[in-house]
C-alpha positions in Angstrom: 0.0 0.0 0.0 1.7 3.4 -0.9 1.0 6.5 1.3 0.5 9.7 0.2 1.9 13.6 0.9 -1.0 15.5 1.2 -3.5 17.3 -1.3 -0.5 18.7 -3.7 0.0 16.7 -6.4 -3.3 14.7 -6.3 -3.6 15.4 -10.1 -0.4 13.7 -10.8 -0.6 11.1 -8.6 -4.4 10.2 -10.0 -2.7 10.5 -13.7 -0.4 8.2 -13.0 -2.4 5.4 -11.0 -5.1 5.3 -13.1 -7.3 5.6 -10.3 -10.9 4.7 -10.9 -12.5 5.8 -7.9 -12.3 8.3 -5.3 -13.5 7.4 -1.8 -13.7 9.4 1.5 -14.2 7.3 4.7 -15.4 8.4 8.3 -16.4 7.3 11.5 -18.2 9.5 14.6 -17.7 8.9 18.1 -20.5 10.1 20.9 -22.1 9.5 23.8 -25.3 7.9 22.0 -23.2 5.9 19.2 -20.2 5.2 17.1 -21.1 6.5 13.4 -19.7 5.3 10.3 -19.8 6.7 6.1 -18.4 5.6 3.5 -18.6 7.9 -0.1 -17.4 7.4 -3.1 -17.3 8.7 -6.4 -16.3 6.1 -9.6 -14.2 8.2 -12.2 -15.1 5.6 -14.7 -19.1 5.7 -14.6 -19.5 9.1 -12.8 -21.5 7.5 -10.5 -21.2 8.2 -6.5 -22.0 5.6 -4.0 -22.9 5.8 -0.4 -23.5 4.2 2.8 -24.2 4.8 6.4 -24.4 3.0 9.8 -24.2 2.7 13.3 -21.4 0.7 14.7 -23.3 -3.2 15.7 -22.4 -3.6 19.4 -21.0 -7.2 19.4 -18.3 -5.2 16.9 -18.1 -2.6 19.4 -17.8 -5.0 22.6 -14.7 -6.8 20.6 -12.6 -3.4 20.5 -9.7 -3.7 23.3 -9.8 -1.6 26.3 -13.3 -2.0 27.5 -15.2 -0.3 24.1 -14.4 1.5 20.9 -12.7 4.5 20.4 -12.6 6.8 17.3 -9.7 5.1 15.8 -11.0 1.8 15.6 -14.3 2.8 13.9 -12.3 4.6 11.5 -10.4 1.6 10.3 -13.6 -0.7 10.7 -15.0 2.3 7.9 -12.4 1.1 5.2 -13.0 -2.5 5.8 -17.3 -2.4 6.0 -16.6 0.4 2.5 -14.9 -3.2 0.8 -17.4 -5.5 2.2 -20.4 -3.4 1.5 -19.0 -2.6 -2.3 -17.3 -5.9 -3.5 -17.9 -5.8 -6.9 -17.3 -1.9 -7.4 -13.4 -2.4 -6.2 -12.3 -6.2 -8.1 -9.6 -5.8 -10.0 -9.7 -1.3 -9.9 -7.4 1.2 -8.7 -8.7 3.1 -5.5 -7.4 6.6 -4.0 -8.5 6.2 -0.3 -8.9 9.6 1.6 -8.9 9.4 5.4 -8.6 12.0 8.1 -7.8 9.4 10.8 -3.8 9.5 11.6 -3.9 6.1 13.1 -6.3 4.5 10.5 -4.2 5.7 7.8 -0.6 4.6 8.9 -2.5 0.9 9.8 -3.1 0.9 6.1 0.0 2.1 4.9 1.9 -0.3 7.1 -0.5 -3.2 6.9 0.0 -3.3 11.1 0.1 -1.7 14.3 0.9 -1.4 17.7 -2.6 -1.9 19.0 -4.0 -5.8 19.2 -7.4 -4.5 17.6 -6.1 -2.2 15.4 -3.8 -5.0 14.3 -6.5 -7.7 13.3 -8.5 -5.1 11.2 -5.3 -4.1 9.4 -5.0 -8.1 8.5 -8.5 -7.8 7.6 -8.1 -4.5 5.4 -5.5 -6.1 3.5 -6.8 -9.4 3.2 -9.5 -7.9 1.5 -8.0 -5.6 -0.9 -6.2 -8.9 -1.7 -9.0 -11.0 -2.7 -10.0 -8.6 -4.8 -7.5 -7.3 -6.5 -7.2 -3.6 -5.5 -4.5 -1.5 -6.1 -4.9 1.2 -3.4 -3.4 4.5 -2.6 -3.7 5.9 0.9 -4.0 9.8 1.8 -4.5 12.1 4.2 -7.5 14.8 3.8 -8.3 17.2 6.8 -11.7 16.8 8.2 -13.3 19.5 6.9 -12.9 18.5 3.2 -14.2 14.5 4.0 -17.5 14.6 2.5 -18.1 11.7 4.9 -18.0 13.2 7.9 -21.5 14.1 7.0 -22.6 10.4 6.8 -20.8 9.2 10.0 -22.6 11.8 12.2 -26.6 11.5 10.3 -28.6 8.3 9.6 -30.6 10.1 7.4 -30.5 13.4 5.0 -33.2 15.2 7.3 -30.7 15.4 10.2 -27.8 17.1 7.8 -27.8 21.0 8.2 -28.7 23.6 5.3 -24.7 23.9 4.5 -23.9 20.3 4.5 -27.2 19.4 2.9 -26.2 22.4 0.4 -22.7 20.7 -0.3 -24.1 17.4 -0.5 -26.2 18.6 -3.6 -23.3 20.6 -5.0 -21.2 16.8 -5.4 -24.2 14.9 -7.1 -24.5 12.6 -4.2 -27.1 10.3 -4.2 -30.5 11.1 -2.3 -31.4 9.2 0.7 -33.4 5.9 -0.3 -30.4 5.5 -2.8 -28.0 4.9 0.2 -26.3 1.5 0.1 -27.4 -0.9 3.7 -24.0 -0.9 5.1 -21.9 -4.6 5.3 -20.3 -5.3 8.5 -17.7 -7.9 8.8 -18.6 -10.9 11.5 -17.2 -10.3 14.9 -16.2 -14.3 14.7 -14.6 -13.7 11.3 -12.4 -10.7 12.8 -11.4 -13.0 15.1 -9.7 -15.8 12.9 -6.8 -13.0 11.6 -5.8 -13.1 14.9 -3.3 -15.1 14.2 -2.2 -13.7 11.3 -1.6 -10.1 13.6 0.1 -12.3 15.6 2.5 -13.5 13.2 4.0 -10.1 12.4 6.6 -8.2 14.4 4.6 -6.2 17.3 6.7 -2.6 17.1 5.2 0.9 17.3 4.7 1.8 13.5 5.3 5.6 12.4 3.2 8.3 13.2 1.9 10.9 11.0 
C-alpha cells in the first residue's frame, strides 16, 4: 500500500495510477453511538455511491480496552466500504482519503501497535487482496471529508442547510439510494488473529 503527501499533487498522482475511484471514509464517536460513512465517487461511470451505519455492538464490545474508540471505527469504515461494495473495487485502482492519523498509517503499514487495530489491518489487507485492489492511501483534513456528514446522520433530514447544500453541490445520491452498510462478522475478525500475531509487534510511524 503506498501512502500519500497531502492534497498537492493529487492530479499527478491520480494521472499516473489510473485511479478509478475516489472514496472518503469516516467514523463518529459520541455518547449515543459510534457512526460510520463511507462515499465514493467512480471516475469511470460518474457514478457516486454511499452508505451509512451505526457501529453493531457485538463489533463494538470486541474493540480492546473496555469499548471502541474513534480510531478503531475509523479503520472498521475502510473494511465495511470493501465488504459493502465488492464488486465496485475487483480488479480497480482506489485513492482512499482518510482524516484518521492512526487509521491511515495501519493501512500504509498493513500493522500496528494496538492488538485491535492490528486484526482489522490483516483484515483490510486481506480484503483488498481478494479482490485485486491496487490502493493508494491519503490524508484529507476533516473539513474537506464529504463523509464526515454520513458518519454523524442516519438520514439526510438530520444534515444541516450547509452540508445538505454541499451534498447537492457533489451529485450525491438522495437518501433511499444509500447502500445498507456490510459489516464484517465479529467471529470472522477474530480468525486473523493469528495472522496479527504472526508479524513483528513494534510501534509503527506516526503521521
Amino acid at each position: 500500500m503506498k501512502e500519500g503527501g497531502g492534497a498537492e499533487g493529487e492530479c499527478e498522482r491520480e494521472h499516473a495510477l489510473g485511479v478509478l475511484l475516489c472514496h472518503s471514509l469516516d467514523a463518529c464517536k459520541n455518547t449515543r453511538f459510534g457512526g460510520l460513512g463511507v462515499a465514493i465517487f467512480d471516475r469511470a461511470t460518474g457514478r457516486r455511491y454511499v452508505s451509512s451505519a451505526i457501529c453493531p455492538k457485538d463489533i463494538e464490545e470486541s474493540f480492546a480496552r473496555g469499548g471502541y474508540i474513534i480510531n478503531q471505527l475509523e479503520l472498521l469504515a475502510i473494511l465495511t466500504a470493501l465488504l459493502t461494495f465488492p464488486e465496485l473495487f475487483r480488479n480497480r485502482r482506489a485513492l482512499w482519503f482518510v482524516d484518521n492519523c492512526s487509521a491511515l498509517s495501519a493501512c500504509v503499514h498493513g500493522y500496528a501497535d494496538k492488538f485491535d487495530m492490528a486484526k482489522m489491518a490483516n483484515s483490510v489487507r486481506l480484503a483488498l487482496c481478494s479482490r485485486g485492489v491496487q490502493s493508494f492511501f491519503d490524508w484529507v483534513p476533516t473539513d474537506a471529508n464529504i463523509a464526515d456528514t454520513t458518519s454523524r446522520v442516519s438520514r439526510k433530514a438530520d444534515m444541516s442547510s450547509v452540508e445538505e447544500a454541499a451534498w447537492n453541490l457533489l451529485g450525491l445520491p438522495s437518501e433511499d439510494e444509500w447502500t445498507p452498510m456490510v459489516f464484517p462478522l465479529v467471529s470472522a475478525l477474530h480468525t486473523y488473529d493469528a495472522c496479527a500475531h504472526l508479524v513483528p509487534h513494534k510501534r509503527t510511524r506516526t503521521y
